[in-house]
C-alpha positions in Angstrom: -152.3 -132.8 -11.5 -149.7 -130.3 -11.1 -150.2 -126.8 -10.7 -148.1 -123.6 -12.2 -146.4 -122.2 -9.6 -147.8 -118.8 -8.2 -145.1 -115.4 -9.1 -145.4 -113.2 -6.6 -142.5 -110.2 -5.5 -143.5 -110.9 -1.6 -146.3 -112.6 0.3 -148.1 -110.0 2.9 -150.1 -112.4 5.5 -153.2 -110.3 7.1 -152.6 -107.1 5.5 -156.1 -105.9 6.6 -154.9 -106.2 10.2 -152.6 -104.2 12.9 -148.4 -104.7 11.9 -146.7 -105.8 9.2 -146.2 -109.5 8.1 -144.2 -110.3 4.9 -142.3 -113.0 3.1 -140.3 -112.3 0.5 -136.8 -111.7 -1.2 -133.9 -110.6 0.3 -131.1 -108.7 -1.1 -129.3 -111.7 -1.6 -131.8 -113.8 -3.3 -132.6 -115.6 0.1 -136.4 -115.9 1.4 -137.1 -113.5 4.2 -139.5 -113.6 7.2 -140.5 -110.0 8.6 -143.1 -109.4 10.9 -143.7 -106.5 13.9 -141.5 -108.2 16.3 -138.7 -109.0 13.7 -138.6 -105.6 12.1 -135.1 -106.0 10.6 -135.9 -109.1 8.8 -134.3 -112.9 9.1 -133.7 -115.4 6.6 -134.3 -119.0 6.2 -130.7 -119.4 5.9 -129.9 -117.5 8.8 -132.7 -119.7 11.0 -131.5 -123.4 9.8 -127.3 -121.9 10.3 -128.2 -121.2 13.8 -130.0 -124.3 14.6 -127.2 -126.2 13.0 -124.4 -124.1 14.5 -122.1 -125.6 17.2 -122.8 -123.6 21.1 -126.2 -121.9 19.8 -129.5 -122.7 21.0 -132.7 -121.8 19.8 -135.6 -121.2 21.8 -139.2 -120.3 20.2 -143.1 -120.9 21.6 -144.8 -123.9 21.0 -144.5 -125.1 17.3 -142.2 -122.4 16.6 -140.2 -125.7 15.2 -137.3 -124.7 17.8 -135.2 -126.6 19.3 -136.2 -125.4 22.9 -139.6 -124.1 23.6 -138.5 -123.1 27.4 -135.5 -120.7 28.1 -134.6 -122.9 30.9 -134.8 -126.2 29.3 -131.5 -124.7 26.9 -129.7 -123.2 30.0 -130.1 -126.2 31.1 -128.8 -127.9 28.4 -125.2 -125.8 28.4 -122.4 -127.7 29.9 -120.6 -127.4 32.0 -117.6 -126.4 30.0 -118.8 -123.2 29.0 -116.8 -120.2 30.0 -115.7 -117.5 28.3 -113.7 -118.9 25.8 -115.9 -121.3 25.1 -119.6 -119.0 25.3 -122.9 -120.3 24.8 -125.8 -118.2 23.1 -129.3 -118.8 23.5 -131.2 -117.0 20.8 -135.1 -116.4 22.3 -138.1 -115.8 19.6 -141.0 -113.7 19.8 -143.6 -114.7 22.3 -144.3 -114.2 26.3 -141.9 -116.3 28.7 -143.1 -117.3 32.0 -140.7 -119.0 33.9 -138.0 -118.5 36.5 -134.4 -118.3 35.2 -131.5 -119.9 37.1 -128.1 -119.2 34.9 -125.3 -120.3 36.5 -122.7 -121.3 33.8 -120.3 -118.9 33.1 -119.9 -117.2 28.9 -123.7 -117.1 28.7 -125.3 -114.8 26.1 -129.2 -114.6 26.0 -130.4 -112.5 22.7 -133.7 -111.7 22.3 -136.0 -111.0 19.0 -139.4 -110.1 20.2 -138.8 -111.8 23.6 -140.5 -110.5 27.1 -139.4 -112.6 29.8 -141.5 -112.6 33.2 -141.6 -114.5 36.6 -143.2 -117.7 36.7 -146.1 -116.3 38.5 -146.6 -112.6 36.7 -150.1 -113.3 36.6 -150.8 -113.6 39.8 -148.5 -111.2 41.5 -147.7 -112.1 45.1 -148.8 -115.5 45.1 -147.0 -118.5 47.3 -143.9 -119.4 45.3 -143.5 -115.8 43.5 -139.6 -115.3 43.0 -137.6 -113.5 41.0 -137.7 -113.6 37.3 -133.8 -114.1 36.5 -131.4 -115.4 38.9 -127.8 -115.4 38.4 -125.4 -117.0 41.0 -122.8 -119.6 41.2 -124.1 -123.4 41.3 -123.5 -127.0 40.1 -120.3 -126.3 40.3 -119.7 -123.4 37.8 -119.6 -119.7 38.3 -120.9 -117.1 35.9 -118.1 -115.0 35.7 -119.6 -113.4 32.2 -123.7 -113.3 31.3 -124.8 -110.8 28.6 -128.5 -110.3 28.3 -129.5 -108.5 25.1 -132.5 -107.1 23.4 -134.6 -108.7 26.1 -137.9 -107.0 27.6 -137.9 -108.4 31.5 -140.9 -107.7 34.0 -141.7 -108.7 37.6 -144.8 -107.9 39.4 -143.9 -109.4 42.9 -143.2 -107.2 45.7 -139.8 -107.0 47.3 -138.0 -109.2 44.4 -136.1 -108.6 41.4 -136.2 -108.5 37.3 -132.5 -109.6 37.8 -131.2 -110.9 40.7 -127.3 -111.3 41.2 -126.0 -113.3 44.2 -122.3 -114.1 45.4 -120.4 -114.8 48.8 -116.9 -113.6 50.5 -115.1 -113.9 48.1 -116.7 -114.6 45.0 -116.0 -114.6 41.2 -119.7 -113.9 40.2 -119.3 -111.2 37.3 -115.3 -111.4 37.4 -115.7 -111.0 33.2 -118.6 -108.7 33.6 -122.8 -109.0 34.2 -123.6 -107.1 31.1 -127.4 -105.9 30.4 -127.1 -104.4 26.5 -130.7 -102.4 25.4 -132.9 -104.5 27.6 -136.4 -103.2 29.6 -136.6 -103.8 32.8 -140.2 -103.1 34.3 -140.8 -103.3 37.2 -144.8 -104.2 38.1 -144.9 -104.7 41.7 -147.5 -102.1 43.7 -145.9 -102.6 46.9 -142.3 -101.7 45.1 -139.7 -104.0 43.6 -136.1 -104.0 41.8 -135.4 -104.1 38.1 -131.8 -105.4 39.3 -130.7 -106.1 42.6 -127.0 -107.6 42.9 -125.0 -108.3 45.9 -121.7 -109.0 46.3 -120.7 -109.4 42.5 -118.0 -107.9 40.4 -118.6 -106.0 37.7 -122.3 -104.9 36.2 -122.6 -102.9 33.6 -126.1 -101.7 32.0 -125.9 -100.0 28.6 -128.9 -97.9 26.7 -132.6 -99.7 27.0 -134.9 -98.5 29.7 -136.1 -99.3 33.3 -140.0 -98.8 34.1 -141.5 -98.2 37.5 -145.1 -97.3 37.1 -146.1 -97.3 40.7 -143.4 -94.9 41.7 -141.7 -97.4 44.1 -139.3 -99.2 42.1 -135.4 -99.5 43.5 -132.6 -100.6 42.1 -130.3 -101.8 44.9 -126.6 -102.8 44.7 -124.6 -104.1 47.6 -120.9 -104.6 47.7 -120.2 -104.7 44.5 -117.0 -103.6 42.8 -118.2 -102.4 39.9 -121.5 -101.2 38.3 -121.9 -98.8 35.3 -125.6 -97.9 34.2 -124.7 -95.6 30.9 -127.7 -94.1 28.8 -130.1 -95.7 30.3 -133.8 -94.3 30.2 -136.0 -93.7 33.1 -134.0 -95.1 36.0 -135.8 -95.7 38.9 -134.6 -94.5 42.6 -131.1 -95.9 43.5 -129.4 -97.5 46.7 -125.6 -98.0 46.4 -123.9 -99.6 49.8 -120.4 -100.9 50.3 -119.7 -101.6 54.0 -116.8 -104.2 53.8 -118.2 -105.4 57.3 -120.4 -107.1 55.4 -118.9 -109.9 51.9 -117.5 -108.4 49.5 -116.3 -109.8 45.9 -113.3 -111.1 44.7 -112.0 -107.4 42.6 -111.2 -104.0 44.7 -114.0 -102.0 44.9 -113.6 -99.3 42.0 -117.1 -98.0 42.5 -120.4 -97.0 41.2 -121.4 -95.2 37.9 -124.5 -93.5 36.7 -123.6 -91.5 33.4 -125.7 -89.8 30.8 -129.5 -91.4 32.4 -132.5 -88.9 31.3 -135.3 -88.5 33.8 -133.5 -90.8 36.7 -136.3 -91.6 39.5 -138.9 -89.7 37.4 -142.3 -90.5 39.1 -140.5 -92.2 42.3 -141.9 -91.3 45.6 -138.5 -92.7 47.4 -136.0 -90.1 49.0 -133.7 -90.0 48.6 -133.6 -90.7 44.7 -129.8 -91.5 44.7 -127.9 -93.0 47.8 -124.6 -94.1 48.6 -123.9 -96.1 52.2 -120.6 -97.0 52.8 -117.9 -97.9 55.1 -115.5 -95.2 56.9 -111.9 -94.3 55.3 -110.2 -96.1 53.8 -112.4 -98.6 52.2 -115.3 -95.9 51.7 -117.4 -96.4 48.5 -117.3 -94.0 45.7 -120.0 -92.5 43.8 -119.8 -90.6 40.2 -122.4 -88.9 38.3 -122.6 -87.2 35.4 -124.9 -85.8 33.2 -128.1 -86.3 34.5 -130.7 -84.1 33.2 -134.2 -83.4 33.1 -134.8 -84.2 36.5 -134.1 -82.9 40.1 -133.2 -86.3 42.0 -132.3 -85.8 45.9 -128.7 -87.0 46.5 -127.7 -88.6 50.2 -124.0 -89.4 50.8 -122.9 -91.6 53.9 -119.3 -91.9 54.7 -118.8 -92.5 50.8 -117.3 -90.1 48.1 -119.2 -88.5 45.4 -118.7 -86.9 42.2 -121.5 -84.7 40.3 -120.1 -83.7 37.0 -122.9 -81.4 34.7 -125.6 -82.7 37.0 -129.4 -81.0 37.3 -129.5 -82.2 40.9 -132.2 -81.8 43.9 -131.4 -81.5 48.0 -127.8 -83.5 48.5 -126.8 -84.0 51.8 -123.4 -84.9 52.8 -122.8 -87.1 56.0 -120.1 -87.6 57.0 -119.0 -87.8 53.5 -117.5 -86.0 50.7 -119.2 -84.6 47.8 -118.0 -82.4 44.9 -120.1 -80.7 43.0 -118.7 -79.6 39.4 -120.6 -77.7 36.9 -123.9 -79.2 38.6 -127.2 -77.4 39.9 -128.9 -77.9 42.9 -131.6 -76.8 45.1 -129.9 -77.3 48.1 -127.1 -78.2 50.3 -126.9 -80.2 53.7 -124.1 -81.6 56.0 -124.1 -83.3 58.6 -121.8 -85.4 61.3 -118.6 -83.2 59.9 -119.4 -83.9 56.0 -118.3 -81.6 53.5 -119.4 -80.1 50.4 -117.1 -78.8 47.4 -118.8 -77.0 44.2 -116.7 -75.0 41.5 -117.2 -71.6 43.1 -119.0 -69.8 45.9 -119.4 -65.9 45.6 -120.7 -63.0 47.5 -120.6 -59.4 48.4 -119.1 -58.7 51.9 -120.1 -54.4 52.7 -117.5 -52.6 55.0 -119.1 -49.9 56.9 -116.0 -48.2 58.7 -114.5 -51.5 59.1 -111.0 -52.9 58.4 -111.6 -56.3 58.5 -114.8 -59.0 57.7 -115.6 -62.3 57.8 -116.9 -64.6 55.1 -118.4 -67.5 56.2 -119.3 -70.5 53.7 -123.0 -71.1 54.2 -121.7 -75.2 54.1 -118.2 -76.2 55.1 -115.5 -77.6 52.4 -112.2 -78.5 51.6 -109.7 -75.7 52.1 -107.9 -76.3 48.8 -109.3 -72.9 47.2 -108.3 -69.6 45.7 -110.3 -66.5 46.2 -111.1 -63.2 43.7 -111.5 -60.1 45.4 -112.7 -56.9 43.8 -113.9 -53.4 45.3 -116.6 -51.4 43.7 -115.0 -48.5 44.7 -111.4 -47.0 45.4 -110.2 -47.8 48.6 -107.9 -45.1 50.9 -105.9 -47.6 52.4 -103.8 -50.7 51.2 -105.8 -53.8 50.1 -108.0 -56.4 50.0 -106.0 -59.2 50.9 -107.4 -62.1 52.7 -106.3 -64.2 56.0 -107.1 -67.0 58.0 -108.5 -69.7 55.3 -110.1 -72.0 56.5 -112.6 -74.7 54.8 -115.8 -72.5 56.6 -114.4 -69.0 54.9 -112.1 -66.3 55.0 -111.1 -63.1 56.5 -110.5 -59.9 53.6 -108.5 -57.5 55.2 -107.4 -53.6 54.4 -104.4 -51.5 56.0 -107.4 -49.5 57.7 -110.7 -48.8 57.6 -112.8 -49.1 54.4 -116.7 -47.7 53.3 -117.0 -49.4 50.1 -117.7 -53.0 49.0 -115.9 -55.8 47.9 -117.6 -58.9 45.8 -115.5 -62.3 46.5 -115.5 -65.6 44.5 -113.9 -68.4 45.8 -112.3 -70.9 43.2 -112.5 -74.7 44.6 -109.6 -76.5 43.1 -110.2 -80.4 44.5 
């Protein structure tokens, strides 16, 4: 016989246990799912638009009722048409993924709810066959000029290979449109040190927000010859290798350079110096370098042939080879050139104390550009006409007075490049 209905405001499943699990009402009279992976909530009518909705794939575990249960399986379903007028999205559920990721179409977006992709083999780290977890590159034909990976955890535990791997050729259009990584984790398991992302020859990159982990101290992420690659607000960095060296394939774009803005605690924990590097081809094709405001930590900075840029930076030892780095508004414990390199910072000052003398030397403790202005003041009166100051030169300055001088004079020299 029938039964009357039970009336109920929301349904709470294992309420004596860890999270939250609840079915009930939403604001707009819909029925909602919520559980500790799907915090924000998602409806019933959101779940059957997307399975019926034209270029969306839905992936969940095992009798999730998905239409995919492997990642893989629904990249491999996309056509070849896609692009990025025509994108794809691949929506991942909650659950552990362990597979190996090839994505080679191009207008690929992979969202995740509760999803932690890992290498095929992350429980047995090392093992014959152990890759990387995500691979993107050009193949069957296609070329993934735009992928967009968001809200995804991502781990590899295998030394010497990648999270995210991003390959192209001379020439290629692999990240024309852009590789984009939007609040993902990138961890990065390996004891014997491994890459959260490790792209060469591609276009653009750009990593926004989430966080990189590196408990062993060894992680890297490595770029080569890429003309692009932005990492903005991203937590934890690990140690970072920049190279461009057109000697070697480079992408299709000009190389505009490499970014690293606003990343607290970058290469906290590593044991890899230098924490940041740039290697790069002589003038004119030399790669370029900008940082700004990185804080909380003390990473060690080496510069090869490249330019850099330090703006509001809490840096370590930087060394200049070769190279040219300006420092602007940045600390730093120290300074170090090498093979003609030169270092410029806002301002260098010191006291210079004539004893009889009409004329001393200052002498930069590390040579720089020439383009400066200098501030002389005397603590005292002096008898004869001056300071003035002669012979610039990007290793210092002569001040100079009519005659000679007892008194000091306290200098600050103004770097204007």
């Amino acid at each position: 016989m029938a039964q009357n209905p039970l009336l109920i405001d929301q349904l709470q499943i294992e309420p004596g246990s860890a999270g939250t699990r609840l079915i009930r009402k939403a604001g707009d009279g819909s029925l909602e799912f919520l559980d500790i992976r799907v915090t924000g909530g998602i409806t019933l009518m959101q779940l059957a638009g997307l399975k019926s909705m034209a270029n969306v794939m839905i992936v969940g575990k095992s009798g999730a009722g998905a239409a995919y249960t492997t990642i893989q399986s629904a990249l491999d379903a996309i056509p070849s048409s896609s692009s990025v007028s025509n994108p794809y999205f691949v929506f991942v559920g909650p659950g552990q993924y362990r597979e190996t990721l090839n994505i080679v179409r191009d207008g690929v977006y992979i969202y995740g709810f509760g999803a932690v992709l890992q290498s095929a083999l992350e429980a047995t780290p090392n093992a014959p066959g152990a890759t990387h977890t995500i691979v993107i590159q050009a193949a069957l034909g296609t070329v993934p000029r735009l992928v967009v990976l968001k809200d995804l955890e991502i781990t590899n535990a295998h030394d010497g290979y990648a999270c995210v791997r991003v390959y192209g050729t001379t020439g290629s259009n692999v990240g024309a449109t852009g590789i984009r990584f939007v609040n993902c984790t990138l961890g990065i398991n390996g004891s014997g040190g491994n890459y959260p992302l490790w792209a060469t020859t591609a276009n653009i990159i750009q990593v926004q927000g989430g966080s990189m982990m590196d408990p062993y101290g060894l992680g890297l992420l490595r770029v080569e010859e890429c003309a692009e690659v932005t990492l903005q607000g991203v937590l934890t960095p690990p140690a970072m290798s920049f190279r461009w060296d057109v000697a070697n394939a480079v992408p299709s774009m000009v190389h505009t350079g490499y970014s690293v803005l606003c990343c607290p605690r970058l290469g906290t924990g590593s044991s890899l110096v230098p924490r940041l590097e740039l290697q790069s081809s002589v003038a004119p094709n030399r790669g370029n370098l900008y940082l700004e405001a990185l804080s909380g930590t003390t990473p060690s900075v080496s510069i090869f042939n490249g330019l850099c840029r330090a703006i509001g930076c809490d840096l370590g030892a930087v060394t200049s080879d070769a190279a040219l780095v300006y420092l602007r508004g940045s600390f730093y414990s120290s300074l170090a050139v090498a093979s003609g390199g030169k270092i410029s910072r806002d301002k260098t000052t010191g006291t210079e104390a004539f004893a009889a003398e009409a004329t001393k030397t200052v002498t930069f403790t590390k040579a720089m550009s020439a383009n400066y202005k200098v501030l002389l003041e005397t603590d005292a009166a002096s008898v004869n006409p001056g300071p003035w100051i002669e012979s610039k030169t990007d290793s210092g300055f002569e001040i100079h007075f009519a005659g000679v001088e007892t008194l000091g004079v306290n200098w600050v020299a103004f770097h204007d490049d």
